[in-house]
matplotlib code that plots the C-alpha trace (Angstrom):
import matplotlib.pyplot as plt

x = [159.9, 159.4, 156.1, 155.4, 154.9, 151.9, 152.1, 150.4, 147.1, 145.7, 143.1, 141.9, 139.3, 136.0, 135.9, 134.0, 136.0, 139.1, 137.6, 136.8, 140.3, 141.2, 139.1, 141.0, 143.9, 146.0, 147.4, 144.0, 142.1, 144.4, 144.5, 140.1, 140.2, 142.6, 140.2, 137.4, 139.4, 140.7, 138.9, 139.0, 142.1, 144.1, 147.7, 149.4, 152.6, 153.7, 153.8, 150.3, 152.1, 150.4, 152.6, 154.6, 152.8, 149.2, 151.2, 151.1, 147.1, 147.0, 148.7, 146.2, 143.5, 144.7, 145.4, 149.2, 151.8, 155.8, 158.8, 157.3, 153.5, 154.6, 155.8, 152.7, 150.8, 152.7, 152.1, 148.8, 148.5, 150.3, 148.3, 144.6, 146.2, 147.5, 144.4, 142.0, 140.6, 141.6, 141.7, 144.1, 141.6, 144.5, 147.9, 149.0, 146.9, 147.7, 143.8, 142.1, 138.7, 137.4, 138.2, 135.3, 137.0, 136.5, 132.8, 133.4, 134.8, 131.5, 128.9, 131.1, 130.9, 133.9, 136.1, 136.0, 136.8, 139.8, 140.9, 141.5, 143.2, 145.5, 146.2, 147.9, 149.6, 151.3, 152.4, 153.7, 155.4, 157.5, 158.1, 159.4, 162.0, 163.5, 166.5, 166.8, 167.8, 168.6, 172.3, 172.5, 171.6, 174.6, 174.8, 173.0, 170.0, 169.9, 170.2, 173.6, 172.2, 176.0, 176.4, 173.6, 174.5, 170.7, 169.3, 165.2, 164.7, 167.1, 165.5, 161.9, 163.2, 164.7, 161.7, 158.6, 161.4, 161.3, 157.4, 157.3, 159.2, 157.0, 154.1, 155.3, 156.1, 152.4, 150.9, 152.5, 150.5, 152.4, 152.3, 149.9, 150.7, 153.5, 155.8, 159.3, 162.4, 163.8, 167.3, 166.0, 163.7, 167.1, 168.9, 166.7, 166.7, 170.8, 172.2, 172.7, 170.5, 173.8, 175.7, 177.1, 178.5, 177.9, 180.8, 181.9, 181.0, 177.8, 176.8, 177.7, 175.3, 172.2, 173.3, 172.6, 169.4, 168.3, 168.2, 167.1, 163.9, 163.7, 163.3, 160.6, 158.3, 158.2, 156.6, 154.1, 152.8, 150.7, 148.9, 147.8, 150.7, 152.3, 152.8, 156.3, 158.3, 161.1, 164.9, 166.2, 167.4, 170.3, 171.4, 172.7, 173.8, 177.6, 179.7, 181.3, 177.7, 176.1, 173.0, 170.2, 169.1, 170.4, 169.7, 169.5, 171.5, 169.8, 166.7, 165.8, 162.7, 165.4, 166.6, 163.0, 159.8, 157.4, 154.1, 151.8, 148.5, 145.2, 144.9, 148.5, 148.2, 145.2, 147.3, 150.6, 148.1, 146.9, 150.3, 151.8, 148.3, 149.1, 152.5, 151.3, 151.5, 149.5, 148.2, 145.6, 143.1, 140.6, 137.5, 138.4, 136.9, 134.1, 131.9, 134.0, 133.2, 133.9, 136.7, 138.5, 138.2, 139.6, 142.6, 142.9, 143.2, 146.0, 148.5, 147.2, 148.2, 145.9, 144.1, 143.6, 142.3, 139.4, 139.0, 138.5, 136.6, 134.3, 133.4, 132.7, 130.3, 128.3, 127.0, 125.9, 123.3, 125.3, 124.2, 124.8, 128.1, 129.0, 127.6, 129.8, 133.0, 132.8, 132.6, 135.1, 137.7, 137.5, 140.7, 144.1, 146.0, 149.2, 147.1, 144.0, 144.9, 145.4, 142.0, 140.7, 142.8, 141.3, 138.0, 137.8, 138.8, 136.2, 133.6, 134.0, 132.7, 129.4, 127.1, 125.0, 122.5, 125.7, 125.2, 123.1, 126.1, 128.6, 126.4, 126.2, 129.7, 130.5, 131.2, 133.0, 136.7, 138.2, 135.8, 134.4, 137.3, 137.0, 133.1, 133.8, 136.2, 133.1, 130.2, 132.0, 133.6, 129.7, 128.1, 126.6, 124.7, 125.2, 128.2, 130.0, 133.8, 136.1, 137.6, 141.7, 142.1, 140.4, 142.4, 145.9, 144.4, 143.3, 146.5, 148.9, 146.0, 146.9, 150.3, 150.3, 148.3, 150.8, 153.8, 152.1, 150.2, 153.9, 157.0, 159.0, 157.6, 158.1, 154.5, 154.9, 157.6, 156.0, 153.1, 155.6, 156.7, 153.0, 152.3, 155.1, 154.8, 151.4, 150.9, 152.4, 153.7, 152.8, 155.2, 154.5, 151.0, 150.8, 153.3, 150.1, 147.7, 146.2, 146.9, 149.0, 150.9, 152.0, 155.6, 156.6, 154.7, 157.0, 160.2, 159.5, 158.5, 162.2, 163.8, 161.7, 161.6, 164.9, 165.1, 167.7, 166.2, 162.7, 163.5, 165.1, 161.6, 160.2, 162.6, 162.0, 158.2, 158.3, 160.7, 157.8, 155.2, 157.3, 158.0, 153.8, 153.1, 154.9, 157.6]
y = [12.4, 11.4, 13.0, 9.7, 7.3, 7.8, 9.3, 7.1, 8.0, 10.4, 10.9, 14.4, 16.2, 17.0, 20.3, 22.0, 21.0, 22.2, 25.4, 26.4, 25.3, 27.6, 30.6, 30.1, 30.3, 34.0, 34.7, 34.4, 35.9, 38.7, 39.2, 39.4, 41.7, 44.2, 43.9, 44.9, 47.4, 49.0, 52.2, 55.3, 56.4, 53.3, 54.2, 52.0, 51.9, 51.0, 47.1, 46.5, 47.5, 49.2, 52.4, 52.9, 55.7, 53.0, 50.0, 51.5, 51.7, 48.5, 46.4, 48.1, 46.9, 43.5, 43.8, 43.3, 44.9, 44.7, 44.4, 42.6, 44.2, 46.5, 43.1, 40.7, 43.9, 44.2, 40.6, 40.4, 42.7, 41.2, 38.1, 40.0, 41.8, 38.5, 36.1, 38.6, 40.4, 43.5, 45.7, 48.2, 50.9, 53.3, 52.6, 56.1, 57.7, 54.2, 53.7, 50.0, 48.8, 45.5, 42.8, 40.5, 37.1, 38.7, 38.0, 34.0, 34.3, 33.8, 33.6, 31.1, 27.3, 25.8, 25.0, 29.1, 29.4, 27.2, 28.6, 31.7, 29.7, 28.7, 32.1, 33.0, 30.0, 30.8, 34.0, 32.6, 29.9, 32.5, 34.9, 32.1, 31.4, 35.1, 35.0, 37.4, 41.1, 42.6, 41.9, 43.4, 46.8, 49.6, 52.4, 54.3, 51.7, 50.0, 46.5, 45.2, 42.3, 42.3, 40.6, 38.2, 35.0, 33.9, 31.5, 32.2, 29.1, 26.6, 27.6, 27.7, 24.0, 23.1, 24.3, 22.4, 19.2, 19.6, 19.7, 17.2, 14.5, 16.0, 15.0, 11.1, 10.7, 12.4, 10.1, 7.1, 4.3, 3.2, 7.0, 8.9, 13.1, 11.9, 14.7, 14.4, 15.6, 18.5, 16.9, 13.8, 16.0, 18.2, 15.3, 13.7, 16.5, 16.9, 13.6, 11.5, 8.2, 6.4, 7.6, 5.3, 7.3, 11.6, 13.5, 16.9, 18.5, 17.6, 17.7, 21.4, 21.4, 19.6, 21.8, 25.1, 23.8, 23.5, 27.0, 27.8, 25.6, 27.0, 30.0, 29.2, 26.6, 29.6, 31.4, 28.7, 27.7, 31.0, 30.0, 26.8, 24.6, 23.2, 22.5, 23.1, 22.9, 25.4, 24.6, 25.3, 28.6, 27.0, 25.4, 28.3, 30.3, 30.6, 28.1, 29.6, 30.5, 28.7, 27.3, 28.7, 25.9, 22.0, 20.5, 16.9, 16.8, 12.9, 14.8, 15.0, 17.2, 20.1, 20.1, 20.8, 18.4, 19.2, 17.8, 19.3, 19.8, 18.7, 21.7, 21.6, 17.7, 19.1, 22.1, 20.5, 17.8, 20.4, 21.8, 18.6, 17.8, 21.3, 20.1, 17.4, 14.3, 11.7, 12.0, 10.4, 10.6, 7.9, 9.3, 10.0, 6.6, 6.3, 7.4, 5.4, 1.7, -1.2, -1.9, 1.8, 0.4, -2.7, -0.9, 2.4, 0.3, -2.2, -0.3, 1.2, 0.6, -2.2, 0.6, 3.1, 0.4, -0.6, 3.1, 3.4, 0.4, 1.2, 4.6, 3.1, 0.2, 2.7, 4.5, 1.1, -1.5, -4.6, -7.4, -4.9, -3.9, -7.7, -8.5, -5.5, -6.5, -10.0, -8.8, -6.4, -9.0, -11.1, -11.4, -12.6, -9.9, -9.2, -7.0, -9.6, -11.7, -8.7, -7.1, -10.9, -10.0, -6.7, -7.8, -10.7, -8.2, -6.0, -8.7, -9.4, -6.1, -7.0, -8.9, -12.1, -10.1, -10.4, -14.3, -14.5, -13.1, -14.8, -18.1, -17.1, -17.4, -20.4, -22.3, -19.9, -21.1, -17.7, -16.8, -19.8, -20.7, -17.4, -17.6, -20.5, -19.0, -16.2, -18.6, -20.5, -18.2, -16.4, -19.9, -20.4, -24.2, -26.2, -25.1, -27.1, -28.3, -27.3, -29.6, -30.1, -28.2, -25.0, -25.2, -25.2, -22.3, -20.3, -21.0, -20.1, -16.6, -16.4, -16.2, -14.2, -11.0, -11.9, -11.1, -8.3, -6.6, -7.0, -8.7, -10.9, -10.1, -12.0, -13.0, -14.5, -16.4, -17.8, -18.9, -20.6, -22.5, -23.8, -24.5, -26.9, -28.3, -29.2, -30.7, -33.3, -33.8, -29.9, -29.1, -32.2, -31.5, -27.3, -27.0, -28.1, -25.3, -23.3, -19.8, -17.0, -16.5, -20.2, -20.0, -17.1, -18.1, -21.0, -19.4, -17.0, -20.0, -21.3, -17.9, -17.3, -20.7, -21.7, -25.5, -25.6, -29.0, -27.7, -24.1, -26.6, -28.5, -25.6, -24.3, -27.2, -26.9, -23.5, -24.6, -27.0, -24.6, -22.2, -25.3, -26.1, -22.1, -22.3, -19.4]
z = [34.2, 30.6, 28.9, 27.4, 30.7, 33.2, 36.1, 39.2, 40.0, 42.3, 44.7, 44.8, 46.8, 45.5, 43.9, 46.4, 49.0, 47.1, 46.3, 49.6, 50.7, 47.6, 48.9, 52.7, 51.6, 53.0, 49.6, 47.5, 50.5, 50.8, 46.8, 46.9, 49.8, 47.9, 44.9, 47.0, 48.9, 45.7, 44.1, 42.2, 43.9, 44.2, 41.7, 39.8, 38.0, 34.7, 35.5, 37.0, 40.9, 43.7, 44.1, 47.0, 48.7, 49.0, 50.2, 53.9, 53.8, 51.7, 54.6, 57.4, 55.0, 55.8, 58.7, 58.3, 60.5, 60.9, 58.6, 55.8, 55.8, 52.8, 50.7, 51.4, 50.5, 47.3, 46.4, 47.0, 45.1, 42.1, 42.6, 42.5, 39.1, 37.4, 38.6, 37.3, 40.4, 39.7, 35.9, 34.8, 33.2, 32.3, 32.2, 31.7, 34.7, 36.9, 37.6, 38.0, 38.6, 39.8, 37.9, 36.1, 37.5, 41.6, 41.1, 40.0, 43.9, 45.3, 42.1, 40.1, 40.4, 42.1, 38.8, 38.2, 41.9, 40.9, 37.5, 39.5, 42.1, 39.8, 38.2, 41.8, 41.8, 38.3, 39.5, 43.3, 41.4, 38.5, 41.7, 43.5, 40.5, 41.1, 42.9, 45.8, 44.8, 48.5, 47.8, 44.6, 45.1, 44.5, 46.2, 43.8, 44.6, 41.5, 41.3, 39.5, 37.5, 36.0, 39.1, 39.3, 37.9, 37.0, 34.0, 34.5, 32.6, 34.2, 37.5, 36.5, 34.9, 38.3, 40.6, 38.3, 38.3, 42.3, 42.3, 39.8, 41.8, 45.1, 43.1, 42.5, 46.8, 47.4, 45.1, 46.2, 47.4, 50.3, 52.1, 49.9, 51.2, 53.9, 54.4, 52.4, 53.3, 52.0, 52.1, 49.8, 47.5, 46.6, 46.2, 43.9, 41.4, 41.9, 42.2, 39.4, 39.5, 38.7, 41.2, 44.2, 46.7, 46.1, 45.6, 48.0, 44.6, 44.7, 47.9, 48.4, 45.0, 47.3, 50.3, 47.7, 46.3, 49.5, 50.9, 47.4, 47.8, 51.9, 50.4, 47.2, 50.1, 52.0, 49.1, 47.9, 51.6, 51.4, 48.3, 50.1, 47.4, 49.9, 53.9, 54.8, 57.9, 57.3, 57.7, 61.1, 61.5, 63.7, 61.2, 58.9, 62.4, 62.1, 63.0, 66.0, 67.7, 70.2, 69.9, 72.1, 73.0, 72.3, 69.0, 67.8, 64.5, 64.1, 63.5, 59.7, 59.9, 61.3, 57.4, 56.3, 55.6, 52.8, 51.1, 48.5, 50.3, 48.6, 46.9, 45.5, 44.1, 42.5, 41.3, 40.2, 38.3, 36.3, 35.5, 34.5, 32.2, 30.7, 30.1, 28.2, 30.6, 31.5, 34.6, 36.2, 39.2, 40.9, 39.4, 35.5, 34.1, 36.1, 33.1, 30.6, 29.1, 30.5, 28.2, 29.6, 33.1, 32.6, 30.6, 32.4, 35.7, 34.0, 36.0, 38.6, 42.4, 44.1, 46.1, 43.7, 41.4, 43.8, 44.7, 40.7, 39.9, 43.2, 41.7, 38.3, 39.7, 41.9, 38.6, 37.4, 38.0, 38.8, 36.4, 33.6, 35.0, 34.9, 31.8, 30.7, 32.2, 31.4, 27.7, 27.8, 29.5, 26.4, 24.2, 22.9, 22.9, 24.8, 27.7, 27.6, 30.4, 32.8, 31.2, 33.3, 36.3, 36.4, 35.4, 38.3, 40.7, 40.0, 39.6, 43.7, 44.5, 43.0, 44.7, 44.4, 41.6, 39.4, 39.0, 35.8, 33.8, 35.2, 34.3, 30.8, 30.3, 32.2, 28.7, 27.2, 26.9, 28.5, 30.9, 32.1, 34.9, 36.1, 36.3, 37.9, 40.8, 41.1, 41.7, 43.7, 46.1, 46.2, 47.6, 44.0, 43.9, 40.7, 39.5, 37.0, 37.7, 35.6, 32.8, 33.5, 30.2, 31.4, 34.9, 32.6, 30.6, 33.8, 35.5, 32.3, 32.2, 35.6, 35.9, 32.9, 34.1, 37.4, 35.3, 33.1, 36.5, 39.2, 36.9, 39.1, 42.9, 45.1, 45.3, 41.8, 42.1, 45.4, 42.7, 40.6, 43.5, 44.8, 41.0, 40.4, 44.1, 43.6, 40.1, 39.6, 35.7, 36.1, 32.7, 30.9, 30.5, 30.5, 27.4, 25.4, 26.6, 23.5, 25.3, 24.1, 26.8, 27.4, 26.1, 28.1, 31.2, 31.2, 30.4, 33.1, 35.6, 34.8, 35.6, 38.7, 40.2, 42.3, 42.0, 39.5, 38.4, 37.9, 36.1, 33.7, 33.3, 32.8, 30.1, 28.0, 28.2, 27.5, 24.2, 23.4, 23.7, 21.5, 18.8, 18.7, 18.3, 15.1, 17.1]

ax = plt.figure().add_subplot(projection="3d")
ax.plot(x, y, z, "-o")
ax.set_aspect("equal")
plt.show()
């Protein structure tokens, strides 16, 4: 992902509802509880760690039992140290005392609830980018790192380019939060874009980044990050065992599915914001001008424009918010004519009260077709027809915020088609309209339009319309 493009936008929860899915989730629960539990002779060692000796009475405190009691204990504990629930009076003697950010837990407002939140989620996600030390221990029990071939920053690099790219499927429009698979997400960090068929290279490569992100969804799923479906474990049996029980290797989700949850859209969009990218959510331009809307939303999804532009009119009384959109869709600049687009759009969620404004402009040479369209489609009496002239210019606006808003969809070049079918002397006659845009409305109409004989038309208006612009 390049710093420099926009992300697509995102709907999020409120933030009360995310900070009570915050305050639910095991890991932050767990880390509060420790806090509270913690007192006067709760140890801890050099590096902020519960000793040892207090992990067994720290897991009954949480009710935690079996093989791995001992480690959720210990990283609860991290997580209540590093988010703030818990203070480390003196570091010599190993003594701590509750932290001042445990109260914001249920006296702060729900953007404290999630700054802490997000505190655990910084330490799950640089203990996720640890490899695992089990294996590395000599028989002295120290760990060999001689033998640990590790690069913390290529794999904190590798894990936030993962997340990243599990951002862009969860905030897709087509299946906003649909669960991807872990086969595809590797694969999309590991094989090259240009890259026909993969190599045996670099598939093993996708097959190793997958039981390396098994292992890191397994960590952020307590946090409340992610939902995750872990691999199959019959899949990394040995060869030679049987299965207990018969598998269906056409099955995908056996590899792994993953999604962020509500709480981790909300989380990785304030890491990548951090990070310095643009990245929006339905929502952020609601208390913005006119002129925001109309540009924020340029090139934004269909639905996540209306979700926007619906947020934005409810704060407004509508004749005003017409009035203000009519004027903010005024222009000749390269982005004006989808500024219209945008701007008619959002003019048929308002109702009939609107029709004063749109009135006002009905002789105004850029906004009058569109007014036009408006009153017309609401059942407005009286309402002028439109000159030939401003049907050309609307059409040329038209097909220009097309072009700007889609490129060549198939939709447009459909357009193109009805346009040329329909007018007759359509090219003869639109060469001459006074719009910006005319020129390169028409050479795109002859690259889009598949009558050879027609894109040929339109390639010598569009050289007229170039010649009379003086370009």
């Amino acid at each position: 992902m390049s710093d420099s493009s926009p992300l697509p936008p995102v709907r999020l929860h409120t933030e009360a509802e995310l900070a009570r899915d915050a305050l639910s989730t095991p890991l932050l629960s767990r880390a509060a509880r420790l806090a509270r539990w913690a007192g006067p002779d709760t140890r801890v060692d050099a590096g902020g760690g519960l000793v040892d000796e207090q992990l067994p009475a720290a897991a009954e405190a949480l009710g935690l039992s079996g093989d791995d009691a001992a480690a959720d204990a210990s990283e609860a504990w991290r997580v209540a140290v590093d988010a703030g629930l818990v203070e480390v009076v003196d570091e010599d003697e190993g003594t701590v005392t509750a932290g001042e950010d445990l109260a914001l837990l249920t006296a702060g407002s729900p953007q404290d609830v999630l700054a802490v939140w997000l505190s655990a989620v910084e330490t799950v996600l640089a203990d996720a980018s640890v490899p695992d030390l089990d294996g590395l221990v000599d028989e002295e029990g120290e760990v060999d790192l001689s033998a640990l071939d590790w690069d913390p920053a290529g794999e904190a690099e590798f894990l936030d380019g993962v997340l990243g790219n599990l951002y862009l499927l969860t905030a897709g429009e087509d299946t906003p939060g649909a669960p991807v698979p872990l086969p595809a997400l590797a694969a999309s960090v590991i094989v090259p874009s240009d890259m026909g068929e993969p190599t045996n290279d670099v598939l093993e490569q996708v097959s190793d980044a997958m039981m390396r992100l098994d292992d890191q969804f397994r960590m952020l799923e307590p946090v409340g990050f992610v939902a995750y479906r872990p691999v199959d474990e019959a899949l990394m049996a040995d060869a030679d065992e049987e299965p207990a029980a018969p598998v269906d290797d056409t099955d995908v989700s056996r590899y792994g599915m993953v999604r962020l949850t509500p709480l981790g859209l909300y989380g990785m969009r304030a890491r990548l914001l951090e990070a310095g990218y643009a990245a929006p959510a339905v929502g952020d331009l609601a208390d913005k001008g006119a002129d925001a809307l109309l540009d924020g939303t340029a090139q934004f999804p269909p639905g996540a424009a209306q979700a926007e532009t619906e947020q934005w009119l409810q704060r407004r009384e509508s004749l005003a918010a017409a009035r203000e959109l009519l004027a903010a869709a005024r222009g000749s600049d390269a982005g004006a004519p989808l500024r219209r687009l945008r701007c008619q759009q959002a003019l048929s969620l308002v109702g009939a009260s609107a029709e004063p404004a749109l009135r006002e402009v009905l002789d105004d040479a850029e906004l009058g077709g569109l007014a036009r369209v408006w009153l017309t489609e609401h059942g407005a009496v009286d309402v002028p027809a439109p000159s030939e002239a401003m049907v050309y210019w609307l059409t040329i606006d038209t097909v220009a915020a097309q072009l700007a808003a889609e490129g060549n969809s198939e939709e447009l070049r459909a357009l193109v088609e009805g346009l040329a079918r329909q007018h007759g002397g359509f090219f003869d006659a639109v060469w001459r309209v006074d719009h910006p845009a005319t020129a390169d409305v028409l050479e795109a109409m002859g690259r889009l339009h598949p009558d050879k004989k027609v894109a040929k038309e339109a390639r010598k208006a569009a050289f007229k319309a170039r010649s009379q612009q003086g370009g």
